[in-house]
C-alpha positions as CSV (number, residue, x, y, z in Angstrom):
1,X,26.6,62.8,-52.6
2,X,30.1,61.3,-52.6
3,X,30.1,57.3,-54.1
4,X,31.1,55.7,-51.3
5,X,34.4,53.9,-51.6
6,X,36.3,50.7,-49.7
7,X,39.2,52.9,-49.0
8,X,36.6,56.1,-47.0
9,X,34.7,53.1,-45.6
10,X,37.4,51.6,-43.8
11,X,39.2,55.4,-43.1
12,X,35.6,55.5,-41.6
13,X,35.9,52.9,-39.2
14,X,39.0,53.7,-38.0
15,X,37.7,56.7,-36.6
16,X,34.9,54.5,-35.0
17,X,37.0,52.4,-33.6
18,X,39.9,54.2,-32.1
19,X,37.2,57.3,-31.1
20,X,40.4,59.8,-30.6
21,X,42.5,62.4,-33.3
22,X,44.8,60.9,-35.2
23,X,47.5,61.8,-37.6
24,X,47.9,60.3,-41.5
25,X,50.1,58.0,-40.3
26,X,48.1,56.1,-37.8
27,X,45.2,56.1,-40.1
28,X,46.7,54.5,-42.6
29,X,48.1,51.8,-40.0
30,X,45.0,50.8,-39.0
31,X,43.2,51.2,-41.5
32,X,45.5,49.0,-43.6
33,X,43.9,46.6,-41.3
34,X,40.4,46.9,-43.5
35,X,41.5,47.3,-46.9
36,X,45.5,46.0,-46.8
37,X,46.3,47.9,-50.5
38,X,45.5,51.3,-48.8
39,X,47.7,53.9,-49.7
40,X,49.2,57.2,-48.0
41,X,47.7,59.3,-51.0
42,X,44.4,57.7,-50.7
43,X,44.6,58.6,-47.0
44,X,45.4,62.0,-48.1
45,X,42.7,62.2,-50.2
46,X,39.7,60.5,-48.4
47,X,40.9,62.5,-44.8
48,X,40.4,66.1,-47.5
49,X,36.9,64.7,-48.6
50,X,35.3,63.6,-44.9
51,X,36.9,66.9,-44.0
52,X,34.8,68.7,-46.8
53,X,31.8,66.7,-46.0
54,X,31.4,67.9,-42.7
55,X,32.2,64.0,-41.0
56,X,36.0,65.2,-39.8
57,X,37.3,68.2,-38.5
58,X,41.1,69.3,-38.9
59,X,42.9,70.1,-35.8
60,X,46.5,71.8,-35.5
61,X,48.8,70.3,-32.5
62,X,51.7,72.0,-31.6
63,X,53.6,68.9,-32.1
64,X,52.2,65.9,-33.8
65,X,51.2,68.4,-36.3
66,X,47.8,67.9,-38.4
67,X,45.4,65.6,-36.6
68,X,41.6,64.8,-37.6
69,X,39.0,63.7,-35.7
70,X,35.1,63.4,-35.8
71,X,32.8,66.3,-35.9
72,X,29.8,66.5,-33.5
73,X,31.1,66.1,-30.5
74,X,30.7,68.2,-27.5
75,X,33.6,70.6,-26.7
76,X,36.9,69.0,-25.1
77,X,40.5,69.5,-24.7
78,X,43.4,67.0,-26.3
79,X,46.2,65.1,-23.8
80,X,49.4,64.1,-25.6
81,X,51.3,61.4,-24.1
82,X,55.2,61.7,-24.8
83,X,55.8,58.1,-24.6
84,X,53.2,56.8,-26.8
85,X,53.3,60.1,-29.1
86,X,49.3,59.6,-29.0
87,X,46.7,62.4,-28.8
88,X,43.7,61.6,-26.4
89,X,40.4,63.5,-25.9
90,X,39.9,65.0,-22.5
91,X,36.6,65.4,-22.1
92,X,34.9,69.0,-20.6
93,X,36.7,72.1,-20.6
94,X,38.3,73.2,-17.2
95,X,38.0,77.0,-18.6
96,X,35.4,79.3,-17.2
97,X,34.1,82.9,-18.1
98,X,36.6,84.7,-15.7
99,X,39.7,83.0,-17.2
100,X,40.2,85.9,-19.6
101,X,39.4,89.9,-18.9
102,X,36.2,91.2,-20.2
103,X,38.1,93.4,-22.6
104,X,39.5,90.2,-24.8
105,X,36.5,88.8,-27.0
106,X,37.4,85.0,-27.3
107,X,36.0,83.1,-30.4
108,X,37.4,80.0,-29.4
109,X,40.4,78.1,-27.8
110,X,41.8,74.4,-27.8
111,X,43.9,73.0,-25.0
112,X,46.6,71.0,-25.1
113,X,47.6,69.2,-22.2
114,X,51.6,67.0,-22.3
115,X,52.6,64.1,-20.0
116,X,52.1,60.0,-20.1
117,X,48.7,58.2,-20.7
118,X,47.4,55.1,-18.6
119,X,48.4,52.5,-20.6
120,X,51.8,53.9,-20.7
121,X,51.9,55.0,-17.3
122,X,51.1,51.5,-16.5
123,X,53.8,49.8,-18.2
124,X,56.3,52.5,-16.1
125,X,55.0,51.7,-13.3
């Protein structure tokens, strides 16, 4: 078992808190709000190791890029707001077992959904 550190602890709670995928970037924002000295490279490096251990998952987004976010969670579909250049979870998936002939054999799929959050919406408004 991995000693665990200050730095993964409050990496950690950021993903507690916030309970959506986020880039390097924003972890290290708010995370710099536990442990004030944290570091891009140790953000790097902690993100790799919860990764490895099972407590992350990498995702790919076609536009922000590498996000992570928790494992463990039942299946759901991202929403990317283009004003707040945040990724949201969307919970359930709106795909059913006729969506794709009986000829393709799908091993998975992810869903990414474009356009403005609530909050931002709300400030447009």
């Amino acid at each position: 078992m991995r000693r665990k550190t200050t730095q993964r602890i409050a990496i950690e709670q950021v993903f507690k808190q916030h309970e959506r995928p986020m880039g390097v970037d924003e972890v290290l924002e708010y995370g710099r709000d536990f442990v004030e000295s944290l570091n891009q490279a140790t953000v790097y490096r902690n993100l790799k190791l919860l990764v490895e251990d099972g407590w992350l998952k990498r995702l790919s987004h076609p536009s922000l890029g590498t996000l992570y976010e928790r494992t463990g969670r039942p299946h759901h579909h991202h929403f990317h707001c283009r004003v707040c250049n945040r990724a949201f979870e969307l919970p359930g998936c709106p795909l059913n077992e006729n969506a794709v002939p009986e000829e393709y054999i799908v091993e998975d799929h992810e869903i990414f959904l474009f356009g403005v959050c609530p909050s931002c919406a709300k400030v447009t408004e």
